[in-house]
N, C-alpha and C positions, 0 to 999 in steps of 0.2 A: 363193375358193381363193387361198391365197398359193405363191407360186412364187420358186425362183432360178432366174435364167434365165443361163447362162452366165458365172458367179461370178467373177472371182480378183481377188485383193488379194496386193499386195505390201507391202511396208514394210522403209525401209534395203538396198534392193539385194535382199533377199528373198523371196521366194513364197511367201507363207502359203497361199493358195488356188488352184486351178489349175481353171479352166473348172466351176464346180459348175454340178451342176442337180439341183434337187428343188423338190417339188410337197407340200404340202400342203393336202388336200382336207377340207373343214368336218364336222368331230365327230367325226372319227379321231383317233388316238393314234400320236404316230411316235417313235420312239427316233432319234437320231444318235452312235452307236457309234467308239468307236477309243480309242486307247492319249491319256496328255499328249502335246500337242505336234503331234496330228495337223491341230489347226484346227478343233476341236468350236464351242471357245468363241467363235474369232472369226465364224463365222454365224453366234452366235445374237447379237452385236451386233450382223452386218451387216442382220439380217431387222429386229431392236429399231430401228437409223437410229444406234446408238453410231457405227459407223464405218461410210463409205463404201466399197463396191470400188471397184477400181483399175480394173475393168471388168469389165460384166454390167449386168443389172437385177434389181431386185426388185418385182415386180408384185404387186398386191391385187384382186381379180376383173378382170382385165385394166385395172387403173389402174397405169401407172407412178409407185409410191415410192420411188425409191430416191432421190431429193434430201428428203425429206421429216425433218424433226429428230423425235425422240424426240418431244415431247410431241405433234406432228400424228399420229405412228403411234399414239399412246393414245388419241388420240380417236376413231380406226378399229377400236380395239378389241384393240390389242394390244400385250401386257403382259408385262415377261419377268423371272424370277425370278431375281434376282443369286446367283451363287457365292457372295461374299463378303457378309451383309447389313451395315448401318450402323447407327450408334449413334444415337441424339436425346435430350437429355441434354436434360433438363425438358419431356418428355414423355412420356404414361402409354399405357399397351398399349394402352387403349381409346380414348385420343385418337386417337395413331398407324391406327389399323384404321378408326377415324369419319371420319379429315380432318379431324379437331377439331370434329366434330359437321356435317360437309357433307355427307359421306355416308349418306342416310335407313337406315340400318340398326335393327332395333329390336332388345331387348335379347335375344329368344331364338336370331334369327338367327345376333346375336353369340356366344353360349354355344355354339348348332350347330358353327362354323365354329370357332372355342377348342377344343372338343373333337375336331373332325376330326385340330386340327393334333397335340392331345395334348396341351395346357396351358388344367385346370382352371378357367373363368371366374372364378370365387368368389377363387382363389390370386393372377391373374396379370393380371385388368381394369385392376387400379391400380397395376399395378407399373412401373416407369418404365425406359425403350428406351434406356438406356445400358448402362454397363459393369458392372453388379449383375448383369445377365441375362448368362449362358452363351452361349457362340458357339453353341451348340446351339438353347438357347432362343429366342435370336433370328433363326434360321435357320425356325423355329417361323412368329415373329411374320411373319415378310414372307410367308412360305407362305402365311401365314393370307388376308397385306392382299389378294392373290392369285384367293384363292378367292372374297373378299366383291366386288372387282370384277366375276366376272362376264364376263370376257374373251372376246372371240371367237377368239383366239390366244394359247393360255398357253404362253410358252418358258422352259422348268425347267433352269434351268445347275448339273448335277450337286446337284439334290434333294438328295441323301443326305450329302451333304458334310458333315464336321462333327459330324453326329449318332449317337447309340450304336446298339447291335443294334437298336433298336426301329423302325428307319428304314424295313425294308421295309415292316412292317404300315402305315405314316403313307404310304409312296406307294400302297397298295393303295388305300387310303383315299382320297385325293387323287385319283388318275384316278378314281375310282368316282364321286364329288361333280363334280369336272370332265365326266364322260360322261354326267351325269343332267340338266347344264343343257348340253349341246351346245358346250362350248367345243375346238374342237381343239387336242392338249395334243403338245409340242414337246418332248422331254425329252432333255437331252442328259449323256451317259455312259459311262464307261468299265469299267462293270460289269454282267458278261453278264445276271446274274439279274435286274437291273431294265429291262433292251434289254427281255427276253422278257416284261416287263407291258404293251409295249404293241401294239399289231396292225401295224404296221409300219416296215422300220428300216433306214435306210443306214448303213453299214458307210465309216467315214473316217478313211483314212491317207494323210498324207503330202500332204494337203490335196487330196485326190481321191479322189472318190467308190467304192469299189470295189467296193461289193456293194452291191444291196438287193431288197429284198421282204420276204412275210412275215417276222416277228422270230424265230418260230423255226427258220426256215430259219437268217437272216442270220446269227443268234447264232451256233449252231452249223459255221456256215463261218468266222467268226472265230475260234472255237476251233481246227479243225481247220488254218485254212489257217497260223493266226498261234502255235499254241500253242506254237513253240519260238523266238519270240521275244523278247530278252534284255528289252527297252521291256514288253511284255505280263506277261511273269513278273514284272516288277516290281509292277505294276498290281495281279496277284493277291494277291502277298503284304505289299501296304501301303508297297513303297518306292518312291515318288515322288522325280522329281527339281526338282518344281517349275517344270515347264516351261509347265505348265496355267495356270498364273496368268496374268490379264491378258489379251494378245493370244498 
């Protein structure tokens, strides 16, 4: 089980976090819910080891991580899917997704996992992880690298970002392949219809936990409680203010 255990971070005089606590328990599915700005993204760098709290802990079946750097947390099995993916400029989709051939994957696995994510093996093996591929496409590619790891904690920083209408059917998909190998899937979002794919969801504003349990409970209390919020109205109708990036 991964757990926060009385969260907060500050930064510059500011409180991003304010006392979290959440519990995630092995092969469930949890949403973390709220408007930009409310502090989605900075737990899910604080659970990855990106950034430290200012104080709390982060625990792994009663192990304290929270001094632990990024790549110690990957070798405990947990792997988190960036907002923004990266570019590798002289390297091919298939390298990228292999490790450059470290990763024992064999070629139909690889075709499986290509087409979960919605980019045709045969089109996209050799096509090279720079700036030819679409911020779409290569929102794709990391999905993918994602899914071939295998993680015992997958944390999805706004899945959908980026990508056209096709986006729900690709998370249907995604939790379905993550639920079939038991990976507990982390997903974090500001949009109600994807909260409600997954079985259960804290509800985050203002960098405090306000709601949670099941997701269509949660969902539904963010609608009702927050729906005439100027932050939320925006969120619905695609106008961001950019506050989400980053920390």
């Amino acid at each position: 089980m991964l757990l926060l255990r009385n969260v907060t971070y500050s930064t510059n005089g500011r409180k991003i976090l304010d006392k979290i606590n959440m519990r995630f328990k092995e092969g469930m599915s949890y949403s973390i819910l709220g408007p930009n700005g409310a502090g989605k993204s900075t737990i899910a760098y604080i659970l990855m080891g990106v950034i430290k709290p200012s104080d709390g802990k982060v625990l792994l079946d009663d192990r304290d991580i929270t001094d632990l750097s990024i790549t110690e947390r990957a070798k405990l099995g947990i792997t988190l899917l960036w907002q923004e993916p990266a570019r590798y400029d002289g390297i091919t989709v298939e390298e990228y997704l292999t490790l450059g051939g470290k990763l024992n994957v064999d070629k139909e696995e690889l075709k499986e996992i290509l087409e979960i994510v919605g980019l045709p093996y045969e089109l996209y093996h050799s096509r090279f992880v720079d700036k030819s591929l679409s911020g779409g496409e290569r929102k794709r590619v990391e999905l993918a690298s994602v899914l071939l790891l295998k993680p015992k904690y997958a944390i999805l920083d706004e899945p959908d970002s980026g990508l056209d209408i096709t986006a729900s059917g690709l998370i249907d998909k995604t939790l379905e392949y993550l639920r079939k190998i038991g990976t507990t899937v982390i997903l974090i979002t500001h949009h109600e219809d994807i909260a409600k794919k997954t079985e259960f969801s804290y509800f985050v504003c203002g960098g405090k936990v306000v709601r949670k349990g099941f997701s269509d409970e949660v969902v539904e209390y963010y609608k009702r409680a927050c729906g005439k919020c100027p932050l939320l109205e925006g969120m619905r109708y695609g106008h961001q203010d950019g506050s989400s990036k980053g920390i």
